[in-house]
GUDRENFI-200875 format. One line per field, with one value per residue (C-alpha): z, y, x; residue in one letter. Coordinates in steps of 0.001 Angstrom, whole numbers, plus 500000, padded with zeros to 6 digits. Each point is the difference from the previous one (the first is absolute). Layout:
residues N
z Z/... $
y Y/... $
x X/... $
code a/... $
END
This chain:
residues 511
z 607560/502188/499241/501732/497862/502023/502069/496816/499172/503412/499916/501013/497357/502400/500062/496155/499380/503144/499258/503306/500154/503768/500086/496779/501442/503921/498520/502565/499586/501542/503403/500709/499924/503097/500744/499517/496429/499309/501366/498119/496528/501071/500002/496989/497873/500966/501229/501571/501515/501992/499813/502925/499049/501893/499280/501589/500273/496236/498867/498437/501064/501329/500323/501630/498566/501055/498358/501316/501573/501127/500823/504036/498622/497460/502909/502314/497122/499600/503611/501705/496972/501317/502153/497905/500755/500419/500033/496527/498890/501624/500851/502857/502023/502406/499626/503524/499394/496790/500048/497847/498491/496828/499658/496516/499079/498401/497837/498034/499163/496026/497345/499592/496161/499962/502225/498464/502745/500555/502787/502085/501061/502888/501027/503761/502975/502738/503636/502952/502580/502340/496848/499358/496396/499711/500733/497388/497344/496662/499277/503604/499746/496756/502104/502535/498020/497996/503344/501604/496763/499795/503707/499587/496571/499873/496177/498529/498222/497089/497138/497175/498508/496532/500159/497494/499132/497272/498330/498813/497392/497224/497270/496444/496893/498636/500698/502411/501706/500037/503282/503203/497940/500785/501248/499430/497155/498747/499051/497876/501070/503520/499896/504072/499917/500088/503360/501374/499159/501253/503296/499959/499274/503270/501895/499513/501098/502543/500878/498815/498743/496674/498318/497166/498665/497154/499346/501034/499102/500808/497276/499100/499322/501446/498109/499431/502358/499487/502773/499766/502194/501242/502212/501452/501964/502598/500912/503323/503344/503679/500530/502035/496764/497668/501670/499867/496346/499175/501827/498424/496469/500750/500375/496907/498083/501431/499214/496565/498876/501565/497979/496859/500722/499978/502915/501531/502612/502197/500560/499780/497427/497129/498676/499617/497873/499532/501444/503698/500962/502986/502153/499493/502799/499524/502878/500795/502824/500079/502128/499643/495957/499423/499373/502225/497412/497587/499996/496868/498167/502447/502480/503861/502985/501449/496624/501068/503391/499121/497530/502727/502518/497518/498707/503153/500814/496611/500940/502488/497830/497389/503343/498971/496317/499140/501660/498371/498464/496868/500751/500440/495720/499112/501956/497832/498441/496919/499626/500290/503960/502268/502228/500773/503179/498676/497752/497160/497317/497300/500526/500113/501101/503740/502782/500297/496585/499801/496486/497647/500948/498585/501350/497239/496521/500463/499068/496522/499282/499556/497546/498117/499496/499328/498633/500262/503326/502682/502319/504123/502774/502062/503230/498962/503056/500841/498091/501477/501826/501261/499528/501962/497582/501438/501555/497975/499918/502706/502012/503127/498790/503279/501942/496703/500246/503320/499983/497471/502375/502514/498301/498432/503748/501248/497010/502564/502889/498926/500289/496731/497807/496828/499603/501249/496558/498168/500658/498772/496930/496378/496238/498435/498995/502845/497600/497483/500529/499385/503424/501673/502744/501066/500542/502200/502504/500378/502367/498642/500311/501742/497718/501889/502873/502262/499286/499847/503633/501481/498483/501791/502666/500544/499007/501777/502442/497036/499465/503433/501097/500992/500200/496116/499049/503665/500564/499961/496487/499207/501644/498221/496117/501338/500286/496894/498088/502137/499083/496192/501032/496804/500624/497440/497688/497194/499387/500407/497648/497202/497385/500403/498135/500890/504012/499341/497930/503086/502381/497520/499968/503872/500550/497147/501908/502441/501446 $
y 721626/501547/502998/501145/499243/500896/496943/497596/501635/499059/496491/497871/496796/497581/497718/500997/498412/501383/503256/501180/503050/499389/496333/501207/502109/498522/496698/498179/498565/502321/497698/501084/503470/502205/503468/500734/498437/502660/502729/498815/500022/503182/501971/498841/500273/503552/498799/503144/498241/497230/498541/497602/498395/497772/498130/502039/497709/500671/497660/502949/501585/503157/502687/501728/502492/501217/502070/499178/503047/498147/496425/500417/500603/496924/498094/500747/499279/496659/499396/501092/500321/502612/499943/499875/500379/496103/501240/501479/496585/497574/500319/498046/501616/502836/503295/499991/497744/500419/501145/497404/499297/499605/498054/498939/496902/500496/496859/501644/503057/500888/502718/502532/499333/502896/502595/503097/500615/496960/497869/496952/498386/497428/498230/500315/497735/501512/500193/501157/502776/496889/499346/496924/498472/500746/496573/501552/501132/498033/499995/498409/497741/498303/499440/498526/498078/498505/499675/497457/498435/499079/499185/497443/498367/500785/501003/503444/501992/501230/501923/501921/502260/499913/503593/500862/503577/501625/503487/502296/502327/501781/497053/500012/498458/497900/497092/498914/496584/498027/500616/497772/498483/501885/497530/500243/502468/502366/503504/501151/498061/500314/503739/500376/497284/503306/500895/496520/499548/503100/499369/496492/501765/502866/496486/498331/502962/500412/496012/498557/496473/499895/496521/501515/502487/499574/501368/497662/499198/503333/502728/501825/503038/502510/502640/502004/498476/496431/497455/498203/497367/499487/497541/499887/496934/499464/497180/498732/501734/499184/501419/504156/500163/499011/502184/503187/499477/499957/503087/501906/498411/501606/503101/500314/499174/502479/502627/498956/500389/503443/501000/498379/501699/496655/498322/496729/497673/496913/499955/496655/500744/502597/498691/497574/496928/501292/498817/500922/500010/497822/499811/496206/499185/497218/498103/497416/498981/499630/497903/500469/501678/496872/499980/498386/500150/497378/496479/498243/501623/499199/502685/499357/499369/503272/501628/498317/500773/504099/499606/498462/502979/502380/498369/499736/503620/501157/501834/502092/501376/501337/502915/500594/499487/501164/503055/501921/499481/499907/497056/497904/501262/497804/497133/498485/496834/498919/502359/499324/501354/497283/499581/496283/498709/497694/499386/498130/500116/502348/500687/503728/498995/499241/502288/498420/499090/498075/501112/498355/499430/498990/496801/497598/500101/503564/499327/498336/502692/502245/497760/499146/504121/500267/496830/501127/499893/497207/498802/500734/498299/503820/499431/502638/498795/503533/501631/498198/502305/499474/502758/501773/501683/502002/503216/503381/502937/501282/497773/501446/497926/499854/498911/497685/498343/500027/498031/497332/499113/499451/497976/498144/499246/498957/497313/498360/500431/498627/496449/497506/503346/498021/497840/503322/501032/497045/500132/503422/498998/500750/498948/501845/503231/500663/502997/497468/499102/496578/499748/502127/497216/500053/503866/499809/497700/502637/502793/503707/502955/502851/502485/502795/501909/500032/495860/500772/501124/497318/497435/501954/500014/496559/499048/503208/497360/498607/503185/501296/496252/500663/503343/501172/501707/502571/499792/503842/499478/497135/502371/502906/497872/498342/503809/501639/496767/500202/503791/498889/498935/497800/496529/500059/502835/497655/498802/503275/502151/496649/501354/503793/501406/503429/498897/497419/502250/502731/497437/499295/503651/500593/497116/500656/500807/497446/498224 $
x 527908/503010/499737/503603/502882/502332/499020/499919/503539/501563/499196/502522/500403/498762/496538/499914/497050/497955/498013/500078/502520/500429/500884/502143/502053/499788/501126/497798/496360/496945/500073/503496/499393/501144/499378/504082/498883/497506/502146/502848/497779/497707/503475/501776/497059/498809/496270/498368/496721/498833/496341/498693/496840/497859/496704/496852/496628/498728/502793/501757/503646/500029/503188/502506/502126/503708/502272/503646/501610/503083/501752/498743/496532/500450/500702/497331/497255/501257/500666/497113/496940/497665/496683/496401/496299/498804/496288/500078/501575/497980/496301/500400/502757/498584/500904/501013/502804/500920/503525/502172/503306/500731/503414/501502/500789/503797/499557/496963/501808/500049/500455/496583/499761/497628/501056/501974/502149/502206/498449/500081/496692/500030/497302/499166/498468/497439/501597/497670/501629/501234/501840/498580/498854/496131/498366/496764/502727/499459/503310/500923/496882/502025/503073/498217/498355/502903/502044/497401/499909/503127/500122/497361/501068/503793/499126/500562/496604/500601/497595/499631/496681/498929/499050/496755/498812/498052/501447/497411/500376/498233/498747/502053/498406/502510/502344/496962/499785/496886/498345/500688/503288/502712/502563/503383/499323/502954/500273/497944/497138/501221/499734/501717/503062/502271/498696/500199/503702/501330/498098/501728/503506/499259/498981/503217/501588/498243/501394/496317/500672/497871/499003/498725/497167/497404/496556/496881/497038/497674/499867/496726/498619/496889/499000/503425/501486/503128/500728/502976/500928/503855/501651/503526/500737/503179/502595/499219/501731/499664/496302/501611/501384/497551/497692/502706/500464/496140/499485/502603/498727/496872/501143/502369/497153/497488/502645/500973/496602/499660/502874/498465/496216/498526/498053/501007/498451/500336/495892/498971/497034/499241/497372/497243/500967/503685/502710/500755/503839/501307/503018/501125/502442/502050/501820/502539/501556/503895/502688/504104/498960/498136/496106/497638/496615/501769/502029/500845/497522/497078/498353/501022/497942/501991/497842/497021/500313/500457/497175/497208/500915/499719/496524/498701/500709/499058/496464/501867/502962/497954/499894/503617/500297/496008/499364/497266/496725/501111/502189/497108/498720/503333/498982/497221/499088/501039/502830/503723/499693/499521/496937/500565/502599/501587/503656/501177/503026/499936/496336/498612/496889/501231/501149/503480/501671/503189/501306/501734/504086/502792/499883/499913/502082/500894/503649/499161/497655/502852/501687/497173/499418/504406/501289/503334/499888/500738/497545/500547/498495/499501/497979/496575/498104/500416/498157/496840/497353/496459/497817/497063/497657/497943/501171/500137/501510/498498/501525/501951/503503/501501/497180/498677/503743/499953/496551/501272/502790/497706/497740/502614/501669/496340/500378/502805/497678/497154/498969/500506/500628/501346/496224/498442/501726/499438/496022/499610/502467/497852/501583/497201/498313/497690/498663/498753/496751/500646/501465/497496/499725/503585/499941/496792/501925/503168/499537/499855/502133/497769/498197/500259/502319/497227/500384/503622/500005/497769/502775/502802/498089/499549/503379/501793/501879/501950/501410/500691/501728/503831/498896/500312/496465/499460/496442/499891/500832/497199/497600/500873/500093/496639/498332/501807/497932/496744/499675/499659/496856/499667/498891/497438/501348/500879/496452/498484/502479/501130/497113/500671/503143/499778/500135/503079/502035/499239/501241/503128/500939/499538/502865/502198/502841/499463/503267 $
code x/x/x/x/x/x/x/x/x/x/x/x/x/x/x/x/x/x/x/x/x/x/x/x/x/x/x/x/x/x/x/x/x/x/x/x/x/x/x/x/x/x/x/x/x/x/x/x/x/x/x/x/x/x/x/x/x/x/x/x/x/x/x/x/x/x/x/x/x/x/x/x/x/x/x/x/x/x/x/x/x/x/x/x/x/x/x/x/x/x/x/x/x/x/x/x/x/x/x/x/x/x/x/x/x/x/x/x/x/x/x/x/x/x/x/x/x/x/x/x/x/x/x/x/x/x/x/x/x/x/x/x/x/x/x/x/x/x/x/x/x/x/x/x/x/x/x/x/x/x/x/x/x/x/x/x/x/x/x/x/x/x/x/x/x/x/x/x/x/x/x/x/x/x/x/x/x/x/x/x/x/x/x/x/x/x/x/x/x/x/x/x/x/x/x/x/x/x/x/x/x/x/x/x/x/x/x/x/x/x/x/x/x/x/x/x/x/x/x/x/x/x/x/x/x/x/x/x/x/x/x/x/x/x/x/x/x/x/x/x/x/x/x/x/x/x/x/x/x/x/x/x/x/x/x/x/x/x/x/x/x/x/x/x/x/x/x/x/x/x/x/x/x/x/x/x/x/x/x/x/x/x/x/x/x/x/x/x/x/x/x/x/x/x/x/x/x/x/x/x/x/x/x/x/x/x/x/x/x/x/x/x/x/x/x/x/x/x/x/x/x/x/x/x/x/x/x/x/x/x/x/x/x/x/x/x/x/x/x/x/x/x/x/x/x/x/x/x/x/x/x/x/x/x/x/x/x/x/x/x/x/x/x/x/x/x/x/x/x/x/x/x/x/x/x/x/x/x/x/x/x/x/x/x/x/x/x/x/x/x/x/x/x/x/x/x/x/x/x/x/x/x/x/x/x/x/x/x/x/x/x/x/x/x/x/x/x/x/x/x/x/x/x/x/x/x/x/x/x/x/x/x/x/x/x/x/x/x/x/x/x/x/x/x/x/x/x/x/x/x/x/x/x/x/x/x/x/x/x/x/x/x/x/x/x/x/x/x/x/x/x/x/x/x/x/x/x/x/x/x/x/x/x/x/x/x/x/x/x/x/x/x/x/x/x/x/x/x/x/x/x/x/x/x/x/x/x/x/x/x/x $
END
């Protein structure tokens, strides 16, 4: 949705297939970029703006504005960022102290596909006045944590969201889809798939590696009132940029829909009895481009290993990836959210699902569909993830991310991880009440923040081992969940509509 043709004009014919104009007309992927780079492109394509943005503590990015007066001023923007208020960012930095640096990142820099006036936006890390990184800084807590990862296991992290959220609009009475089975519907019974696919064009030009969008599952209606349920889902990236990408996903589609008039939200429920929408994260673990999770078409101990640390650590992330009351609506019984610890293949009953790969007669599937073609023997072990189910979009994504590579590098640390894995392994519904007795042996997720906190509490050393999570910054999530004060909210609010849909709307921005 470029909105400056002059920009799309000026292209030069290089990465044709790429829809980002910078690493277009740079010629160089986003990791290479310098600040001469952005000079070089800022100049020859008449851009009059630069935004910084940076993550504040609601999970959302915030902004800085400058209007380019000349090539010195340029310069000094890119060089030296510019000084913010840390105290009106994060709750738990004094006002006293709260002078900080915003710095950006050259590597995240991309096209505004909004903005009027031709911009650059450039996503920015937090340095304190000794011009240090800020140990409490989500976006520095992810490096960390991915740094001592690798350190310990020699592997590289890498993820990717599956990124749910409901548009609400005015209801129309025709081309209607039967409630609760919206899936992979098309226009016209999926009445918002115009929305979704321009946001996924402004993400890939914004350097947002999409898998693919479709509609899911959720549509219904209240009174005058249509919920549609949307999902778009992203090839996996070390876990900084994974988390980059999300953010700025977020935000394209928060602004599309302001454009349109229409609502749209990440909240984790609507609704009783409707579907809630999740943040799926889906991991593997790479080695020289070759993935860890998967040998000849059978799931490593290296998976196993990741999976135990990030089962055994499971109560305590839902403090990064479930962050509000409403969180805790989605998390239910009997519903596809899981409740249960515990994993298993293809099953969306568990917490961690290994899905279904490419591991076995993918190459003859594609001959059987085209007989005129010839069959290959292409390695897909690749395309194997193993995915953590719970968290939602009110997740904090660098300090969720961050939290999975932790857990994940505990795996490695922990004693006999892989039969720690293997006891907590389930082939079966644990929904079905058929298998009622397998479910009451498996620990629970908490059903609360206040429980939330209590986790992260007694798992906080975890986090802050090789110095990733700063305590400040346990102490500070631990309070932010405490002050929800909802440990037995569920039970005294799940038969009263009115009071759910008044918690719904209080946290429908959330994250």
């Amino acid at each position: 949705m470029l909105r400056n043709k002059k920009i799309n004009t000026y292209m030069e014919k290089n990465h044709p297939l790429n829809p980002n104009p910078l690493v277009k007309f740079l010629n160089k992927p986003q990791s290479e970029f310098s600040k001469a780079d952005l000079i070089r492109f800022i100049s020859k394509n008449n851009i009059e703006m630069i935004n910084l943005r940076y993550a504040g503590a609601d999970g959302r990015l915030k902004t800085l504005n400058f209007i380019i007066n000349s090539l010195e001023h340029l310069d000094s923007i890119l060089t030296y960022g510019e000084r913010v208020d840390g105290s009106s960012l994060f709750p738990y930095i004094e006002a006293g102290s709260s002078d900080l640096y915003v710095i950006p990142r050259y590597r995240t820099a991309f096209v505004n596909p909004f903005s009027e006036i031709p911009a650059i936006d450039i996503l920015c890390s937090y340095y304190t006045k000794d011009g240090k990184p800020l140990e409490s800084a989500p976006e520095y807590t992810l490096r960390k944590a991915h740094e001592a990862f690798k350190k310990v296991t020699g592997l590289e992290f890498q993820a990717m969201g599956e990124l749910e959220y409901y548009v609400i609009s005015e209801k129309e009475d025709f081309f209607e889809t039967p409630d609760q089975k919206g899936y992979h519907e098309s226009v016209p019974f999926c009445k918002w798939a115009n929305l979704r696919t321009e946001a996924m064009r402004a993400i890939a030009q914004t350097g947002g590696q999409i898998k693919y969008g479709h509609s899911e599952v959720g549509n219904f209606s209240i009174g005058n009132l249509a919920y549609e349920q949307n999902e778009i889902e992203f090839l996996p990236a070390n876990i900084e940029e994974a988390a980059d990408q999300l953010m700025i996903a977020k935000w394209i589609l928060r602004t599309l829909a302001y454009q349109y008039g229409v609502e749209l939200t990440f909240a984790p429920k609507i609704t009783t009895g409707k579907a809630g929408s999740g943040l799926h994260i889906h991991t593997r673990l790479m080695k020289d481009g070759k993935n860890m999770y998967v040998e000849n078409g059978k799931l490593t101990s290296t998976a196993k290993t990741a999976i135990a640390g990030i089962l055994e650590a499971a109560p305590s992330l839902t403090a990064f990836g479930n962050t509000n009351p409403t969180s805790y609506f989605r998390l239910v019984p009997h519903q596809e959210a899981p409740t249960n610890i515990c994993w298993g293949d293809r099953n969306r009953s568990v917490l961690v699902r290994v899905p279904l790969g490419w591991t076995q007669g993918a190459n003859e599937m594609i001959v059987d569909a085209n007989p005129l073609e010839q069959a290959g023997h292409v390695d897909l072990s690749s395309k194997q993830t193993v995915e953590f189910r719970c968290p939602d979009g009110s997740a904090d994504l660098y300090l969720l991310l961050a939290g999975l590579a932790v857990a994940a590098r505990h795996g490695f640390e922990m004693q006999d991880p892989v039969q720690y894995a293997e006891d907590r392994y389930v082939s079966v519904n644990i929904f079905d009440d058929a298998h009622k007795n397998i479910a009451d042996h498996l620990s629970h997720l908490p059903a609360s923040c206040a429980e939330s906190a209590d986790y992260l509490e007694q798992q906080r050393a975890i986090y802050e081992a090789h110095q990733v999570f700063s305590p400040g910054l346990i102490d500070g999530l631990i309070k932010k969940l405490q002050v929800y004060d909802d440990r037995t909210l569920r039970q005294d609010i799940s038969q009263d509509p009115e009071k759910i849909q008044a918690l719904v709307e209080k946290f429908i921005n959330a994250g």
